[in-house]
N, C-alpha and C positions, 0 to 999 in steps of 0.2 A: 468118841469117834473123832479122829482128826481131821483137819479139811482137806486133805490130799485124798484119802479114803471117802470123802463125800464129793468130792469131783471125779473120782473113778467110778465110784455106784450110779451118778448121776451121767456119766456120759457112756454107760454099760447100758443106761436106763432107753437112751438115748437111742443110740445103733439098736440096741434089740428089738425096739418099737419098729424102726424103718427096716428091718428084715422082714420082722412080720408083716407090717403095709406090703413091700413090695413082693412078698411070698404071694399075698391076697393075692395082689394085681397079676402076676402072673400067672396066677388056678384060674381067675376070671378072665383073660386074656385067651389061653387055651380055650376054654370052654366056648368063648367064642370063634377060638381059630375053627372047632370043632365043628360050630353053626354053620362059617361060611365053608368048610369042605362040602358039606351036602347042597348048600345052596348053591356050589360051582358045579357039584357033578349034578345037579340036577338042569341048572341052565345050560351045559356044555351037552347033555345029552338032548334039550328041546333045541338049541341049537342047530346039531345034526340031524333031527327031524325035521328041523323047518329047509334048512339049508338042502334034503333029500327030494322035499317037497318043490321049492324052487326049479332045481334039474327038472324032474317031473312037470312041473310049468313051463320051462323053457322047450323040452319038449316036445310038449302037445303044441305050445306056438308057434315054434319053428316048421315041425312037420304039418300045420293047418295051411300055414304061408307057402311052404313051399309046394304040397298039393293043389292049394286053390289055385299059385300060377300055371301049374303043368294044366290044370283045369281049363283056364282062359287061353293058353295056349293053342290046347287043343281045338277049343272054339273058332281060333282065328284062322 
């Protein structure tokens, strides 16, 4: 084997390594792009229950303040 043929084998050896590293990293990267889809659509959905829940709070605050004036109102 001549040395031109063993710097082709060896930088063949080379790249094919760093294809498959980077083939890995990108099956593991998905798989985690995978994790955080559910972890968004699961915070994006208590999000909009909390955010539901707030309206709902604000609400009952508003319409307690603003009965209790019409209340003292009417008192005076």
């Amino acid at each position: 084997m001549d040395p031109f043929q063993m710097v082709v084998i060896i930088v063949a050896i080379v790249f094919g390594t760093k294809a498959w590293r980077d083939h890995m990293r990108f099956k593991e990267m998905r798989a985690n792009d995978r994790a955080s889809d559910v972890e968004f659509e699961r915070m994006s959905a208590e999000v909009t229950r909390l955010k539901e829940r707030v309206r709902v709070l604000e609400k009952i605050v508003t319409d307690g303040d603003h009965r209790l004036h019409e209340e003292i109102s009417r008192l005076a």
